[in-house]
C-alpha positions in Angstrom: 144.9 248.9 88.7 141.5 248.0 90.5 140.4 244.8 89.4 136.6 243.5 90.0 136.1 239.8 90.0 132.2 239.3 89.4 131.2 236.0 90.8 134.6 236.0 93.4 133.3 233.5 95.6 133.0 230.8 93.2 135.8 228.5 92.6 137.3 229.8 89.4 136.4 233.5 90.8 138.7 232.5 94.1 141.3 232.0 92.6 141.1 235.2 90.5 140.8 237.2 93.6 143.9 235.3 94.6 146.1 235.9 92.4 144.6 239.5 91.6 145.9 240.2 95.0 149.1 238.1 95.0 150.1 240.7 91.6 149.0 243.8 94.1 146.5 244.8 92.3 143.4 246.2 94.2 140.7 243.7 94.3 137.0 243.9 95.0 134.8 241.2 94.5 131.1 240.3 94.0 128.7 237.6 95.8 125.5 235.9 95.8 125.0 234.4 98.9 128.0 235.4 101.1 131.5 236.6 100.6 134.3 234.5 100.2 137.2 233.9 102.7 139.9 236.0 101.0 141.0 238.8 102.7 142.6 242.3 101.7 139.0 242.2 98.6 136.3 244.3 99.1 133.1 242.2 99.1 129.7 243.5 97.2 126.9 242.0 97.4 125.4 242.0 93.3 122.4 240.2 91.6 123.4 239.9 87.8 119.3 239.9 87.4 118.7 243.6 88.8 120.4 246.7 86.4 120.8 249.3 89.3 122.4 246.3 91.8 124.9 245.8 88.7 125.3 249.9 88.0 126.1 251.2 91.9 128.7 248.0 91.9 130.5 249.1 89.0 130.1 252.6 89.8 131.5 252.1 93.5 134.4 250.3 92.3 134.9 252.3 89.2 137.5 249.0 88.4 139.9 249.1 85.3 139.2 245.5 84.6 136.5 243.4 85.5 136.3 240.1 85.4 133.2 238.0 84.7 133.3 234.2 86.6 129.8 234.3 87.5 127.5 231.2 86.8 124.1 231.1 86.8 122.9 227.8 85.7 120.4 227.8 82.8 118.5 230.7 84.4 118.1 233.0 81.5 118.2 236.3 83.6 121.4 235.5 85.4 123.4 233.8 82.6 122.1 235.0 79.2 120.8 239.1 80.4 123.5 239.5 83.1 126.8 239.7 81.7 125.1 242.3 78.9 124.1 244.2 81.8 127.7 244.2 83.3 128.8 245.1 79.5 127.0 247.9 79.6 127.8 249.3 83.0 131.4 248.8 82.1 130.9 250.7 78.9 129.2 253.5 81.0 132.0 253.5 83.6 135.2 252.7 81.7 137.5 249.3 82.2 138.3 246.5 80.3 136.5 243.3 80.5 136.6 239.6 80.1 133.9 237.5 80.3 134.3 233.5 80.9 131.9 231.2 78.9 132.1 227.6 78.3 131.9 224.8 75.7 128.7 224.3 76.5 127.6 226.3 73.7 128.6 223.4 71.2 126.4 220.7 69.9 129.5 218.6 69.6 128.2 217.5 66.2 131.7 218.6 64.7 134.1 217.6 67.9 136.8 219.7 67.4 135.8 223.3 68.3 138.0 226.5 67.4 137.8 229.5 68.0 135.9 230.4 64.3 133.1 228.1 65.1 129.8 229.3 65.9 128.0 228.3 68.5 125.1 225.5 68.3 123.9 225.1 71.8 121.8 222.1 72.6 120.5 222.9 76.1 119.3 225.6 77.7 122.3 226.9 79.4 124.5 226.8 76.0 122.0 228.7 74.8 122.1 231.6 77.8 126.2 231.3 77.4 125.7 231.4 73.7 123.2 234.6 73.9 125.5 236.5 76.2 128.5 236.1 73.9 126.5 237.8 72.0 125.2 240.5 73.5 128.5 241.0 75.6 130.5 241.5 72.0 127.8 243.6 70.8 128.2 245.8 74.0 131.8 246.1 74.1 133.5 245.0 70.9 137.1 245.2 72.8 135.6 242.4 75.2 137.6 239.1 75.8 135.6 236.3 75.4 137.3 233.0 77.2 135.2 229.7 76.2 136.3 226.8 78.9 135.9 223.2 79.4 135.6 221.5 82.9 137.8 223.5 85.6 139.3 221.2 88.0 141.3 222.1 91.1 143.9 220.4 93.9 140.5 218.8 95.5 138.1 222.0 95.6 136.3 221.3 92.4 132.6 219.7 92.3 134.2 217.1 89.9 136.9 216.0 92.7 133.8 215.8 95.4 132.0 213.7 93.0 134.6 211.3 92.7 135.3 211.2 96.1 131.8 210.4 97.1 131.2 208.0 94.3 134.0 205.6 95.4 132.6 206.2 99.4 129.5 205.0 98.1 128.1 208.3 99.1 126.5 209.4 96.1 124.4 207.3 93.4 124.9 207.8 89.6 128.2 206.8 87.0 130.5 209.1 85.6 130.3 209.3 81.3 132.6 207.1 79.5 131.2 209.2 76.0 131.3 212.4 77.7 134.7 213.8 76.4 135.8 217.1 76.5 139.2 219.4 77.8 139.2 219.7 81.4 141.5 222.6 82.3 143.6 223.3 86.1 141.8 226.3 87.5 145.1 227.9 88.5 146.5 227.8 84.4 142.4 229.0 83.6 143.0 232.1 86.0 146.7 233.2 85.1 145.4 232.7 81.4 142.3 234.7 82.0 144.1 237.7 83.7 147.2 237.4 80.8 144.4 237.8 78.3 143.1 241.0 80.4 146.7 242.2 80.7 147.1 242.8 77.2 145.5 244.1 74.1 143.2 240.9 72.5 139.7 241.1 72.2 137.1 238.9 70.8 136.5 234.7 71.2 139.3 232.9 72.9 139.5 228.9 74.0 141.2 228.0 77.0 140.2 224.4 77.7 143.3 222.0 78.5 145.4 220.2 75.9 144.1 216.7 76.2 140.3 215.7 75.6 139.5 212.8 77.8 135.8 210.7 78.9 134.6 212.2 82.7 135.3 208.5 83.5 138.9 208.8 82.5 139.1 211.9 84.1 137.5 210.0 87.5 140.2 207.8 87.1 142.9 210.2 87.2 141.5 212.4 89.8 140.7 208.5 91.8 144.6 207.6 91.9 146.1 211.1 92.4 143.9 211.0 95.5 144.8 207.2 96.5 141.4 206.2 96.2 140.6 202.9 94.3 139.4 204.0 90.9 138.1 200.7 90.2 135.0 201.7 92.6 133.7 204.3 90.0 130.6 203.3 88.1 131.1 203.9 84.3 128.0 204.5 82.1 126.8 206.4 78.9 125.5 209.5 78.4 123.9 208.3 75.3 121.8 205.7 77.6 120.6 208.5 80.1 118.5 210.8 80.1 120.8 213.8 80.6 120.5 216.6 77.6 123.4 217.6 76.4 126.3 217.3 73.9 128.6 214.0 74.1 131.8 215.0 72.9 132.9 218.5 72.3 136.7 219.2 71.8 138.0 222.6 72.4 140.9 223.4 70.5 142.9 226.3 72.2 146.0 226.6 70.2 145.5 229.7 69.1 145.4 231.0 71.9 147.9 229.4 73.9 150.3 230.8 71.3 149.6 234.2 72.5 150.1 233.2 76.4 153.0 232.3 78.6 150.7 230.3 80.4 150.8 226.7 79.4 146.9 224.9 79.8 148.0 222.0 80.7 146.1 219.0 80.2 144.0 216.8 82.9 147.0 213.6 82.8 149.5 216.3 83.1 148.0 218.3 86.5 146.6 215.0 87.5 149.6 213.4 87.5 150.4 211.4 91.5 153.0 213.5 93.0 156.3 211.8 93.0 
């Protein structure tokens, strides 16, 4: 199967590519700026903002599944218009297609978020995520829709480098101890995303980790897996500052983990120092 990772070069889309081409399946892959590292993809160069850029890619590749890890930031022509533009080239072309969106579009004025809830964005990018649910669904009503949390890695993740610089005294700011939600390893979120693709599901899924805990906590962890003195970070609230957003916003994934093999481990589990 050829497999089409839109937004490869990313972090989550890295790993994608990685283990699209670790299963042998023929992988191209799609950039902003510049290609990624990995080898034995095919790189194209796409802007999720222009319809023909999105059409030739598609219709180049002609992929069986394609994968959507873009991100766009609150930038309503990237992150709201694009993915319905990839929907629809898709649709025109043939393939499956999972897009990934992200807890972001939750107010958190419930907490605990399944997969039945309907999104209440408070910011502007929840409500581009939130709008191309939408429009993606509408497009292609056998779409997989993945909803995540905060994707952390082995060190690669801005997360990590925030910590790391925070305890250097290289960057200014706290971390949130009110800011709770279910970070997630970005190795379970890809095997999860391409099981999903794999088989015959469609519609909203949730693939956040199993444990909610504060950014600050989450420092912490990430602080003593990495031997770094987690007593350096600066704790604050997000209720005190003057970032928008929603405080504390749950996602609960266990109905979906029921249908994977994958487990989505949670951030003290994949945090955990290595023996």
């Amino acid at each position: 199967m050829t497999v089409l990772i839109v937004g490869g070069s990313g972090f989550l889309g890295s790993e994608l590519v990685r283990q699209a081409t670790g299963a042998g399946h023929r992988t191209a892959a799609t950039y902003r700026t510049r290609p990624g590292k990995a080898g034995q993809v095919t790189w194209h160069a796409l802007d999720l903002r222009d319809p023909e850029s999105v059409d030739a890619v598609v219709a180049e590749v002609r992929p069986g599944l394609v994968v959507n890890a873009s991100s766009g930031g609150a930038d309503w022509a990237t992150t709201a218009e694009g993915p319905v533009r990839l929907a629809m080239a898709v649709a025109r072309y043939g393939g499956r297609l999972v897009h990934v969106s992200s807890d972001a579009v939750f107010s958190g004025t419930r907490v605990h978020y399944d997969e039945s809830c309907l999104p209440d964005p408070i910011t502007p990018y929840g409500a581009a995520k939130a709008a191309a649910e939408t429009g993606v669904v509408l497009v292609q009503p056998g779409a997989v829709v993945a909803r995540t949390s905060l994707i952390i890695g082995d060190g690669q993740s801005g997360h990590e480098h925030a910590v790391h610089r925070l305890v250097a005294g290289a960057r200014t700011g706290v971390l949130f101890t009110d800011d709770i939600r279910c970070p997630v390893h970005v190795t379970d979120l890809a095997a999860a995303l391409m099981e999903l693709a794999s088989g015959h599901t469609s519609g909203i899924h949730h693939l956040g980790g199993n444990q909610a805990l504060s950014r600050h906590e989450l420092g912490i962890l990430i602080a003593r897996r990495d031997g770094l003195d987690g007593s350096r970070l600066p704790a604050g609230l997000r209720a005190d500052s003057t970032h928008a957003g929603a405080l504390d916003v749950r996602l609960d994934s266990r109905a979906t983990q029921r249908k994977l093999r994958t487990t989505l481990r949670g951030a003290r589990q994949f945090l955990a120092p290595a023996a």
